[in-house]
DODRENMAR-256590 format. One record per residue (C-alpha): x, y, z; residue number from 1. Coordinates in pm, whole numbers. Layout:
+--------+--------+--------+------+
|   east |  north |     up | voba |
+--------+--------+--------+------+
|      X |      Y |      Z |  NUM |
...
+--------+--------+--------+------+
This chain:
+--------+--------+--------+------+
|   east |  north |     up | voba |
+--------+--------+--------+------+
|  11675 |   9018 |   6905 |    1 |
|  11963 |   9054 |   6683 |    2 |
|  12168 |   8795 |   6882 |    3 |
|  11911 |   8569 |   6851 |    4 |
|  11884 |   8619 |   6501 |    5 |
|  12279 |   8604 |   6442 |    6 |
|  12228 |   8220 |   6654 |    7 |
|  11966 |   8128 |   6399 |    8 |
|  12153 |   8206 |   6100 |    9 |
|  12454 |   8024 |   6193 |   10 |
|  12287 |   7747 |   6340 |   11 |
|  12119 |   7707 |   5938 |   12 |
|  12422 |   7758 |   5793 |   13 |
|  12582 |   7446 |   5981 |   14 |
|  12273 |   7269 |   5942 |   15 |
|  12304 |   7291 |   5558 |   16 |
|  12715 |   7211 |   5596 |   17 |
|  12626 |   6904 |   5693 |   18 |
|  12507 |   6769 |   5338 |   19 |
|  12787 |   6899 |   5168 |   20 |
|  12946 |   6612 |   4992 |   21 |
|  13135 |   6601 |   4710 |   22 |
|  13168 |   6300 |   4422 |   23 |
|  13511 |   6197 |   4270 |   24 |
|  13656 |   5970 |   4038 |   25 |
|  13957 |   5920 |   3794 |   26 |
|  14219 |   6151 |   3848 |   27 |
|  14253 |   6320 |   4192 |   28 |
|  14492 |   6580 |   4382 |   29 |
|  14516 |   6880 |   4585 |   30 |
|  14345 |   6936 |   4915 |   31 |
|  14032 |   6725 |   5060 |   32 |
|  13852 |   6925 |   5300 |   33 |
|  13602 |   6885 |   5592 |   34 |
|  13419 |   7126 |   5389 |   35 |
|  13404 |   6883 |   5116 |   36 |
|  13325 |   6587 |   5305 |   37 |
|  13206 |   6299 |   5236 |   38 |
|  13382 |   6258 |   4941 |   39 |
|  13183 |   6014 |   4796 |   40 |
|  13420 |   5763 |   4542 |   41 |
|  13200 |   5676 |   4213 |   42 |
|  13519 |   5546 |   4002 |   43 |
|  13839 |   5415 |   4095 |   44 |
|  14091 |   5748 |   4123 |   45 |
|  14467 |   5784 |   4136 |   46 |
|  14659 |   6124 |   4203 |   47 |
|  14843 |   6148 |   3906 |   48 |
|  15257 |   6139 |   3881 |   49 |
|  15431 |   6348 |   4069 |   50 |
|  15126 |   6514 |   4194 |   51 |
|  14975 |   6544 |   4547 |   52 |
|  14628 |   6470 |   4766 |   53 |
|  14633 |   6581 |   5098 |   54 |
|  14312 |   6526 |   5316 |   55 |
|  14245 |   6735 |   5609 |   56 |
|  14143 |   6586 |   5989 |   57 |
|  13777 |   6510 |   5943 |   58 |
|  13737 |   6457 |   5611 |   59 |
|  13525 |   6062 |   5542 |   60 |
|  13637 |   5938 |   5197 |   61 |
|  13338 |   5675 |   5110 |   62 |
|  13354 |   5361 |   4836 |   63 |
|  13016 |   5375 |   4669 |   64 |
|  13130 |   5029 |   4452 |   65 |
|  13470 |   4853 |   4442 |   66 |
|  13702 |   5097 |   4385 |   67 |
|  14018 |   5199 |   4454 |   68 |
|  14292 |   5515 |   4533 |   69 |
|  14600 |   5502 |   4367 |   70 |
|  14944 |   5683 |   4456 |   71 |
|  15214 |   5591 |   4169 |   72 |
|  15480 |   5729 |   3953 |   73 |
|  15613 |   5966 |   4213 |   74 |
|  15295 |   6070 |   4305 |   75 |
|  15209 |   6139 |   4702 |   76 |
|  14918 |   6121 |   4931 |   77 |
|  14925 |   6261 |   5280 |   78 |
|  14593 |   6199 |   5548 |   79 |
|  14731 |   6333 |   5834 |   80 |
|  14383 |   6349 |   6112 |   81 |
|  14431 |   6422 |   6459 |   82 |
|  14358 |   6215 |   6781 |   83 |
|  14024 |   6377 |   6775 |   84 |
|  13932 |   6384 |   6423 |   85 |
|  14030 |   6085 |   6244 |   86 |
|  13995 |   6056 |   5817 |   87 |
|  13783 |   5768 |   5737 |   88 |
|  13798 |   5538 |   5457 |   89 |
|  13495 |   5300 |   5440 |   90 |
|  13282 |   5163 |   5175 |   91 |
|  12923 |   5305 |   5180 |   92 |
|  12790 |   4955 |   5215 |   93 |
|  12946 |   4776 |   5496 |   94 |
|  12712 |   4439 |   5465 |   95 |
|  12942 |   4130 |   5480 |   96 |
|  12759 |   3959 |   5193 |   97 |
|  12885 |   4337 |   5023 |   98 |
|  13189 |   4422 |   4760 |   99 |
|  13358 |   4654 |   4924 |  100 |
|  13640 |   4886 |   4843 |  101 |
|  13958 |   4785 |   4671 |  102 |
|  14200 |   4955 |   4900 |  103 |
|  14497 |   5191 |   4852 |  104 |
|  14788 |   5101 |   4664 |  105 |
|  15121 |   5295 |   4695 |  106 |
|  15303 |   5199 |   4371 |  107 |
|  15649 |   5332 |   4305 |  108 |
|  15514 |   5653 |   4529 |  109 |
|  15683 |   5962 |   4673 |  110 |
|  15872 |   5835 |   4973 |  111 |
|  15636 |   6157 |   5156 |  112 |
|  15357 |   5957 |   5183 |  113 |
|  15152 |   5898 |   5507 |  114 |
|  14877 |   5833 |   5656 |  115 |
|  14845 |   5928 |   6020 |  116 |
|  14527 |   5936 |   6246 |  117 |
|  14311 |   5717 |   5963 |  118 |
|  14047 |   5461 |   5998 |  119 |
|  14068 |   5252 |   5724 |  120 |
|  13805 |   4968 |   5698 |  121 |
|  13547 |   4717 |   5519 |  122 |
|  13811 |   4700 |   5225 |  123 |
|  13798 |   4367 |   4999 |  124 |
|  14083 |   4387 |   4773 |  125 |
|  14095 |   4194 |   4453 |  126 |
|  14526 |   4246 |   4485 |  127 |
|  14780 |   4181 |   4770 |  128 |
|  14692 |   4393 |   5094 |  129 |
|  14324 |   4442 |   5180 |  130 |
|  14336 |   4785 |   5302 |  131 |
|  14717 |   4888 |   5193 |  132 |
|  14916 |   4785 |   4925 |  133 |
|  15288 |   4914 |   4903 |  134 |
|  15545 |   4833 |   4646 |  135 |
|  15881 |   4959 |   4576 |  136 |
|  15732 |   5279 |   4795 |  137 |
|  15843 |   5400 |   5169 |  138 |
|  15507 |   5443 |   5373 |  139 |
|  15470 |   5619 |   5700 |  140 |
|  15156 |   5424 |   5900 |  141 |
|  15093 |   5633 |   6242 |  142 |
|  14805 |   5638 |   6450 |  143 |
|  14559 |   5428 |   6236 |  144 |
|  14321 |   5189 |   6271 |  145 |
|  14307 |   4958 |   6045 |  146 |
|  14028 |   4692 |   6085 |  147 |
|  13769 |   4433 |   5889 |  148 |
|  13980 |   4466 |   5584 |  149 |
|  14035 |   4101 |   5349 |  150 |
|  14235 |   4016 |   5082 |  151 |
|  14078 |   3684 |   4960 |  152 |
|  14302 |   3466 |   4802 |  153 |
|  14558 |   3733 |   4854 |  154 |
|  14853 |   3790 |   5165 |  155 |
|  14874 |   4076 |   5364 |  156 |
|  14463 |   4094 |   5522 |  157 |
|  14553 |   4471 |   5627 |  158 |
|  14890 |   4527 |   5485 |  159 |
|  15144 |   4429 |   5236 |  160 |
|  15429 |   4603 |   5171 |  161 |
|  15666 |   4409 |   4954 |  162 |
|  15975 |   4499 |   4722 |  163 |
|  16030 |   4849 |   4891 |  164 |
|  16320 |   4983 |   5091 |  165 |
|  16066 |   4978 |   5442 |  166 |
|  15787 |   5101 |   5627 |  167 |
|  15719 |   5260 |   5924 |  168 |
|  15385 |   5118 |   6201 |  169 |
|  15366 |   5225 |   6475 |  170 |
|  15125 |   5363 |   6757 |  171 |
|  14842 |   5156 |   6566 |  172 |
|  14565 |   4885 |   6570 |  173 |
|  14532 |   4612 |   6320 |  174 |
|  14244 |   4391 |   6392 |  175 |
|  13977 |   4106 |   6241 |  176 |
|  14180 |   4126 |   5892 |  177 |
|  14181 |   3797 |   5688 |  178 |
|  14419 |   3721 |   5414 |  179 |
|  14367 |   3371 |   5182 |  180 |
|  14736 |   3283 |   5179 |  181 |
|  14978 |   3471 |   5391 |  182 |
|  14966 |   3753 |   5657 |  183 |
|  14644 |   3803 |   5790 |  184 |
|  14701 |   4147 |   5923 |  185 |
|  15028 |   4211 |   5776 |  186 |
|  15273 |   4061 |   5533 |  187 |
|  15622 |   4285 |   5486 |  188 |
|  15903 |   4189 |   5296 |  189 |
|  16156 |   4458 |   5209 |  190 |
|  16476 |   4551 |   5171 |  191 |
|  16556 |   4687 |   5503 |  192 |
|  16498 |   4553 |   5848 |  193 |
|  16172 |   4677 |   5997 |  194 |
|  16069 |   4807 |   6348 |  195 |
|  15730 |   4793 |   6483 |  196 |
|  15615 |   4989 |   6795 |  197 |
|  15364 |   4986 |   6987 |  198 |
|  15099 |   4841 |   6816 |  199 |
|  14792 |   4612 |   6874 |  200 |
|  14757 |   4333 |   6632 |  201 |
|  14461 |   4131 |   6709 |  202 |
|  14192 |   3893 |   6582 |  203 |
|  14341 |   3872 |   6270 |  204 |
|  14268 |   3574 |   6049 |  205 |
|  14475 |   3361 |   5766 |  206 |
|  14364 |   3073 |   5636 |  207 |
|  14417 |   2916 |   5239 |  208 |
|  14144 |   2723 |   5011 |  209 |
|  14096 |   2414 |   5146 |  210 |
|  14149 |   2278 |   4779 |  211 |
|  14535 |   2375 |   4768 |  212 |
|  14660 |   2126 |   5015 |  213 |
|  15047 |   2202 |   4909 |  214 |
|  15086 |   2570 |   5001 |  215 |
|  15189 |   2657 |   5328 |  216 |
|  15063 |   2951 |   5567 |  217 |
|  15201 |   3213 |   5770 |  218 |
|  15149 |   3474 |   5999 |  219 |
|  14799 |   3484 |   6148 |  220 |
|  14907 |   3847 |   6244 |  221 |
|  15230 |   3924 |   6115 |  222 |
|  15406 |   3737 |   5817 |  223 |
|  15780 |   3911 |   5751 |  224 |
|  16049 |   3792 |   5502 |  225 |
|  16356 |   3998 |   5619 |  226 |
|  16464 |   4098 |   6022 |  227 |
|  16210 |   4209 |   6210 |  228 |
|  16204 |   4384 |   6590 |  229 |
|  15858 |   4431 |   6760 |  230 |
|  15841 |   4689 |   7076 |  231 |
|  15542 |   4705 |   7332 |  232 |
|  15354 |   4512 |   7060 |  233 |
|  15063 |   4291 |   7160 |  234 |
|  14997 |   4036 |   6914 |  235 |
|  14678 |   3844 |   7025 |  236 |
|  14378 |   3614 |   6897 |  237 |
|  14590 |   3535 |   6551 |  238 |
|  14411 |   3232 |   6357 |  239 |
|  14613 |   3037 |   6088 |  240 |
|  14444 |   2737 |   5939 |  241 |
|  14611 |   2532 |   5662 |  242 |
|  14466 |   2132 |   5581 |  243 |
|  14664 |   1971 |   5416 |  244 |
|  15029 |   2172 |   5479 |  245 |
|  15239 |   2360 |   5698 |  246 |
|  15117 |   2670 |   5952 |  247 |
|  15380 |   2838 |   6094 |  248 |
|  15308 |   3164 |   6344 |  249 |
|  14950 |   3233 |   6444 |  250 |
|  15089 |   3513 |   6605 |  251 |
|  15408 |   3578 |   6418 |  252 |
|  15609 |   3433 |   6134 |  253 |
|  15922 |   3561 |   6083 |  254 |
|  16160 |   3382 |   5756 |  255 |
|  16482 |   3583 |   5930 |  256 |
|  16576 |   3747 |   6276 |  257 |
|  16313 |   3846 |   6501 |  258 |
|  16387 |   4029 |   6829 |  259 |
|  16072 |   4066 |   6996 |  260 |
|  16112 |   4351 |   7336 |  261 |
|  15806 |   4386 |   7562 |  262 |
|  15528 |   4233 |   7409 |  263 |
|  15255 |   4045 |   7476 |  264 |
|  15192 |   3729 |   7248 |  265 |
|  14925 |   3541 |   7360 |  266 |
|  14584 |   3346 |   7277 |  267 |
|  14671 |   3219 |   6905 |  268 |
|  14568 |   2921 |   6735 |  269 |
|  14731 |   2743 |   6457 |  270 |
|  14587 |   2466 |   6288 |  271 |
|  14883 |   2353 |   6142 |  272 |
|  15229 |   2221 |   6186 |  273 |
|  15424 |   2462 |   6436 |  274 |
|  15425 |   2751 |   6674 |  275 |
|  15118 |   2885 |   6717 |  276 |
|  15265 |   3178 |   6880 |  277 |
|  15574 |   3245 |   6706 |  278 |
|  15765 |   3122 |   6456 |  279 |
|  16164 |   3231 |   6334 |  280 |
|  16439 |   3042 |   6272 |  281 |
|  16647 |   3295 |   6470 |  282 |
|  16529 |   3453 |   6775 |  283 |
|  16552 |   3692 |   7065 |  284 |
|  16320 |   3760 |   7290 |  285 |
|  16354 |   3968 |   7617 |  286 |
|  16105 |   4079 |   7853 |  287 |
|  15794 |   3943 |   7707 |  288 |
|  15461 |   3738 |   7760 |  289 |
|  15391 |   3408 |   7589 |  290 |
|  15067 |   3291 |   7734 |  291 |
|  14754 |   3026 |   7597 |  292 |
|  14907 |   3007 |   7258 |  293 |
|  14804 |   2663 |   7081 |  294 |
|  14915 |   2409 |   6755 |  295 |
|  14528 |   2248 |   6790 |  296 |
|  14503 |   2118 |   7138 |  297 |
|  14867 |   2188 |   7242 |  298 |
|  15057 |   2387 |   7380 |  299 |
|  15314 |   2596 |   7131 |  300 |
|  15444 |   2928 |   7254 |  301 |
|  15772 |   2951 |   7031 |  302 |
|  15916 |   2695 |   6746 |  303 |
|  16238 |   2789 |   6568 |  304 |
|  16409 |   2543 |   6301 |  305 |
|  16718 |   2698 |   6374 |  306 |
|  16802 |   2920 |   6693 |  307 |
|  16638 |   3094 |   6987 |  308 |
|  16719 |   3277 |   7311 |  309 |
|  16473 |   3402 |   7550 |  310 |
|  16537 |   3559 |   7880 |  311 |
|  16339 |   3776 |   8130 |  312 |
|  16010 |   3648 |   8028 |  313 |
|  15706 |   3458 |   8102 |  314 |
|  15741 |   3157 |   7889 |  315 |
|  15615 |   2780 |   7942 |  316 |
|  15918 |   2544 |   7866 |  317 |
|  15755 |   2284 |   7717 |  318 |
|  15574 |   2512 |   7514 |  319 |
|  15905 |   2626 |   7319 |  320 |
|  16099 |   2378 |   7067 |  321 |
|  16404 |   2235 |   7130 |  322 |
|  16582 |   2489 |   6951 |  323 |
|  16528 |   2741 |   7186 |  324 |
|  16739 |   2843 |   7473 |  325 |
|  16615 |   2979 |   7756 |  326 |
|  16795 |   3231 |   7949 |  327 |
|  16771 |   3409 |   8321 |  328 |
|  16512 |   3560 |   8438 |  329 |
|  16250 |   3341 |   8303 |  330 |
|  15876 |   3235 |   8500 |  331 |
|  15623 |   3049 |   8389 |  332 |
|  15326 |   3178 |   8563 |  333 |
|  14882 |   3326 |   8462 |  334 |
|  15015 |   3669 |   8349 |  335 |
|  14681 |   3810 |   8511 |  336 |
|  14564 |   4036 |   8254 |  337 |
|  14310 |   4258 |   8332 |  338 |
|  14030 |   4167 |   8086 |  339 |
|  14132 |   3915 |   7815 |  340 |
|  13771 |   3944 |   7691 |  341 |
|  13754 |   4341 |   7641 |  342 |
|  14117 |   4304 |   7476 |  343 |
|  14279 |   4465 |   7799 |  344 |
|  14564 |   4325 |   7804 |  345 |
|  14759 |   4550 |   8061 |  346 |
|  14876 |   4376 |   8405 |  347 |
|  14654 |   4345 |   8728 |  348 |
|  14845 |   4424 |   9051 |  349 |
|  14866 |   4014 |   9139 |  350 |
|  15058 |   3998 |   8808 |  351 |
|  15407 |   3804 |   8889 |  352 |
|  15559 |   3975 |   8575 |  353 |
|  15513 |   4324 |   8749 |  354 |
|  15931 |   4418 |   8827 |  355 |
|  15990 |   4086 |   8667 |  356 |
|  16204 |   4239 |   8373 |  357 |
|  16529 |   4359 |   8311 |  358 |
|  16599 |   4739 |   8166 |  359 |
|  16911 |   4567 |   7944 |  360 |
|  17114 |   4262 |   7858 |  361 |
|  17424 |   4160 |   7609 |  362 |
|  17381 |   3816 |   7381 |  363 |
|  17638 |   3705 |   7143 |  364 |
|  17786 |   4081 |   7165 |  365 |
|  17472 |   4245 |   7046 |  366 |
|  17300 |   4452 |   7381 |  367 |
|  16913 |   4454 |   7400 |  368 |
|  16802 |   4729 |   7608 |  369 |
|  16392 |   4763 |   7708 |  370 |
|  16227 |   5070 |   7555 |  371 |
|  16193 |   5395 |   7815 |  372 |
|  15809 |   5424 |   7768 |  373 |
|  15532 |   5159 |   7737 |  374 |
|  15252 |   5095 |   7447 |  375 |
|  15042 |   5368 |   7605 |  376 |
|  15332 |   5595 |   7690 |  377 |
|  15395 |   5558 |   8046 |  378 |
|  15733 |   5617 |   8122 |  379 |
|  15952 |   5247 |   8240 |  380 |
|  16017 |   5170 |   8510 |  381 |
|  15746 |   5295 |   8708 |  382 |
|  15831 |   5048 |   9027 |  383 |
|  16163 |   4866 |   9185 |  384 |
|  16191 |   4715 |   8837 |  385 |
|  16103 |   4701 |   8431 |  386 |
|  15782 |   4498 |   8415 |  387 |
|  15725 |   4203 |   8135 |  388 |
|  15506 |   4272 |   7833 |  389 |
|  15383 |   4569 |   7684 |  390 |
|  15217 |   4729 |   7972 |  391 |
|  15435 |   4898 |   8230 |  392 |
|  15215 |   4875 |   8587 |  393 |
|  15168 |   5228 |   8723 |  394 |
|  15315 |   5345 |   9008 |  395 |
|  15050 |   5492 |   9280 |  396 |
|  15259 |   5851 |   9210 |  397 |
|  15184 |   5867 |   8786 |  398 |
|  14927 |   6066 |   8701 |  399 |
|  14810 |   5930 |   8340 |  400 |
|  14723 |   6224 |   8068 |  401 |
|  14346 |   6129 |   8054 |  402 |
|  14319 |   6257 |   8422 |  403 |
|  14464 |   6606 |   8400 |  404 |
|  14271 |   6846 |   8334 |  405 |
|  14242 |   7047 |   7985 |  406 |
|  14178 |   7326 |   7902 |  407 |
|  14025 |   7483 |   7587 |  408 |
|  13993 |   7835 |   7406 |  409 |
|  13683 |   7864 |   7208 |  410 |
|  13618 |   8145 |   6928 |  411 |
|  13313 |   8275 |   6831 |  412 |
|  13157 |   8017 |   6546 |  413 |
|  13168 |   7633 |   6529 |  414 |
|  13431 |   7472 |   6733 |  415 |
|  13563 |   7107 |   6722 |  416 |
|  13694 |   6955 |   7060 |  417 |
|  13764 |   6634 |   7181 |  418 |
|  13670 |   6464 |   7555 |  419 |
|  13999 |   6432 |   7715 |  420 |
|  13798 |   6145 |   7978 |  421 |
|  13491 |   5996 |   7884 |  422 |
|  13161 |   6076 |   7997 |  423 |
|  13155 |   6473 |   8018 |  424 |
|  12767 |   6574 |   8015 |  425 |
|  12692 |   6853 |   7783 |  426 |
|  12493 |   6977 |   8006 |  427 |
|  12824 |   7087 |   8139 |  428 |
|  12898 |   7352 |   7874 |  429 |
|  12555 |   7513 |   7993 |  430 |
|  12749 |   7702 |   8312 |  431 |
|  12946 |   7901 |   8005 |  432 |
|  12684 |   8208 |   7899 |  433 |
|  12888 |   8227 |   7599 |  434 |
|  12833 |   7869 |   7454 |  435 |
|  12500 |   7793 |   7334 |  436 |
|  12378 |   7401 |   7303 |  437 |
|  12313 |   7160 |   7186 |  438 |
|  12658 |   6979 |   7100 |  439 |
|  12651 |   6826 |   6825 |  440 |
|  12842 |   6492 |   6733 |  441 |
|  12890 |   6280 |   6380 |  442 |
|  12814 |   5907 |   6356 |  443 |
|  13036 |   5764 |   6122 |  444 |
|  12834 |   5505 |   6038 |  445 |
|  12493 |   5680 |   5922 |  446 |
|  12680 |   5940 |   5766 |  447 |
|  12505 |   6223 |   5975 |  448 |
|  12539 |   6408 |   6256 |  449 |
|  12311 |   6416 |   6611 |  450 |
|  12259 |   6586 |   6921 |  451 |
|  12519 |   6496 |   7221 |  452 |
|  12380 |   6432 |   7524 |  453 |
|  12774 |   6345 |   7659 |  454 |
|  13092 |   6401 |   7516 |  455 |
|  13297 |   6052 |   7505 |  456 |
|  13689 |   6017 |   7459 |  457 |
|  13824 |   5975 |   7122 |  458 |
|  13565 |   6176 |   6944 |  459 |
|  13517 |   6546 |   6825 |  460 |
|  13231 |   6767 |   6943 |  461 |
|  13130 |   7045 |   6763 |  462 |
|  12985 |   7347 |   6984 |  463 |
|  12887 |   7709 |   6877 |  464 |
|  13059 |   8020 |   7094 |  465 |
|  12969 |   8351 |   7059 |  466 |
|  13231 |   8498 |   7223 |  467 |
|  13589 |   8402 |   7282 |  468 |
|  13583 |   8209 |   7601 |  469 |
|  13860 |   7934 |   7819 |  470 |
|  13733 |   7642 |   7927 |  471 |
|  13809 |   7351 |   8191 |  472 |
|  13712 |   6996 |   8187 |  473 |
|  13556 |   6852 |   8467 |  474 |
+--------+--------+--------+------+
């Protein structure tokens, strides 16, 4: 009787967590909480100088109107989530025909700043970068998503980050972002030369007003304006679109160097006047795919104005500009993707670029060496040799992480765990006499949370324990 009772009470108490929410606006610091959440945004708000915000894994920060968060003047923000509970920014109405949010801007900010294991979404900035602005500010981007995000009128759909000493993406997805003028998922131009790794950049979107015929675009996906290097990077499904002027780089535009290692560039469109996959005056490119990138109806993997060099990857020939040499090691050849259409862009075993790379080579007295792991982490090489693109091709002997088992401890009360695989029943949790069920999970979307019937990978679960107790995934 008493246990039962105990059960009751804490299953009410949860129960009436889950409408705590808390409203904010103006200024804004200290610590955001998952006991706080949503925070619901009623006013734009800025952490004020030299003060901090730091938001715990969990917590959903929601844009009733078009607002915005400001960092300036010293000030710092840190959203550090985990891998199973992300922070959310969204606006509260997603519609398309909807104002959205007006982003974050990092202005003159601590250089402590990051954001790390965020979703950051349905933003429609009135400023440069939709979702993130960053000027004369050092910005640590790790583990986000950042997706349907526009600057209209504005560069930089998902990103800009311009006048600052750098910026740091990696491990990340940028994807269906449109920017009016330059950048449609990113736009950087700083002071220092900038590395990107392992990142998707996808389905992003730049096109200008038809009405100003003289200004030229760039950068379906990534527009930079100083040296550039992009590492088990797959840059796919970039649109640029300019009428009456130049296009340069559905996939990437690059005004200096750009040493691109291991990726995959493939499947962008410009409308325009060169490269539809990408564009740089001076270029290296090593162990990469360029595959079905178009100017219109042809062909147009790379275009450089000035020089290129490309070796040990799968290029078409006619497909580059005259500019560009091409090295050993090169094949033209279907990369065999897995699933071009579910964005899997990782190699099928009939791939021809499987062992077709090289772990290292010297140009011009500069060495280029190929990165030890690949976009997902799998240690190269995994075969006789270092595979093209992004995606290293397992070896029959590599066990990935998402296949070995976990195990948990659980503590009497509430506990939040992520599905290491997908598909665990929660039925499954029933063979433990010290868990009690349901499972609950929390759709982002609706703002509430629900009964699991199965426990899917990337999310967080939330089950009660009444006694400390291990357990094993299927």
């Amino acid at each position: 009787m008493k246990k039962s009772f105990l059960c009751a009470f804490i299953i009410i108490a949860f129960a009436a967590s889950l409408f705590a929410q808390t409203n904010v606006f103006g200024s804004v610091h200290g610590h955001w909480t998952i006991a706080g959440s949503p925070y619901n945004v009623i006013g734009d708000i800025n952490v004020p100088e030299s003060d901090s915000l730091f938001i715990a894994p969990g917590v959903r920060v929601v844009f009733q109107g078009h607002y915005g968060l400001t960092i300036n003047n010293n000030s710092k923000l840190r959203a550090i989530g985990t891998e199973e509970d992300s922070i959310i920014f969204t606006a509260q109405d997603t519609a398309i025909s909807a104002s959205g949010w007006n982003g974050i801007s990092f202005l003159n900010s601590s250089d402590e700043c990051a954001l790390q294991y965020c979703r950051i979404e349905f933003s429609k900035s009135d400023h440069e970068g939709g979702a993130i602005r960053c000027q004369q500010a050092f910005l640590s981007i790790l583990n986000c998503r950042l997706q349907k995000n526009s600057a209209y009128g504005y560069s930089g759909g998902a990103i800009c980050c311009t006048s600052s000493d750098s910026i740091r993406i990696s491990e990340s997805v940028i994807e269906y972002n449109y920017a009016g003028f330059c950048g449609g998922g990113i736009l950087i131009n700083c002071y220092e030369d900038i590395v990107i790794r392992n990142c998707i950049i996808g389905h992003n979107d730049c096109r200008y007003n038809p009405s100003s015929y003289w200004v030229s675009t760039s950068g379906g996906g990534i527009d930079c304006g100083n040296n550039l290097t992009l590492v088990n990077c797959v840059i796919t499904n970039g649109s640029l679109y300019s009428p009456g002027s130049n296009a340069l780089g559905a996939g990437v535009s690059c005004a200096h160097h750009l040493t691109l290692i291991n990726c995959n560039v493939s499947n962008n469109n410009a409308r325009g006047t060169y490269g539809a996959g990408v564009y740089s005056p001076d270029l290296i490119a090593m162990n990469c795919i360029f595959y079905n990138n178009y100017q219109g109806d042809i062909l147009s993997d790379i275009y450089s104005e000035g020089y290129g060099f490309v070796s040990f990857c799968n290029v078409n020939p006619s497909a580059c500009s005259e500019e560009i040499e091409l090295g050993f090691g090169n094949i033209y050849t279907d990369p065999h993707f897995k699933d071009t259409l579910a964005n899997d862009f990782s190699l099928d075993s009939i791939s021809l670029c499987i062992d077709a790379g090289i772990s290292m080579f010297i140009h011009a007295g500069d060495t280029f060496s190929a990165p030890t792991t690949d976009i997902r982490g799998v240690p190269r090489p995994q075969r006789g040799g270092f595979d093209m693109g992004a995606y290293e091709f397992p070896d029959s002997s590599y066990i990935p992480p998402d296949t070995i088992e976990v195990l948990y401890t659980l503590y009497p009360g509430w506990n939040l765990i992520g599905a290491p695989v997908g598909g665990i029943a929660a039925t499954y949790f029933a063979t433990y006499s010290e868990i009690i069920l349901p499972a609950f999970g929390y759709n982002v979307f609706s703002g509430s949370y629900y009964i699991a019937d199965s426990l899917e990978y990337g999310f967080g679960y939330w089950l009660l324990a009444l006694d400390t107790v291990e357990i094993a995934t299927p």
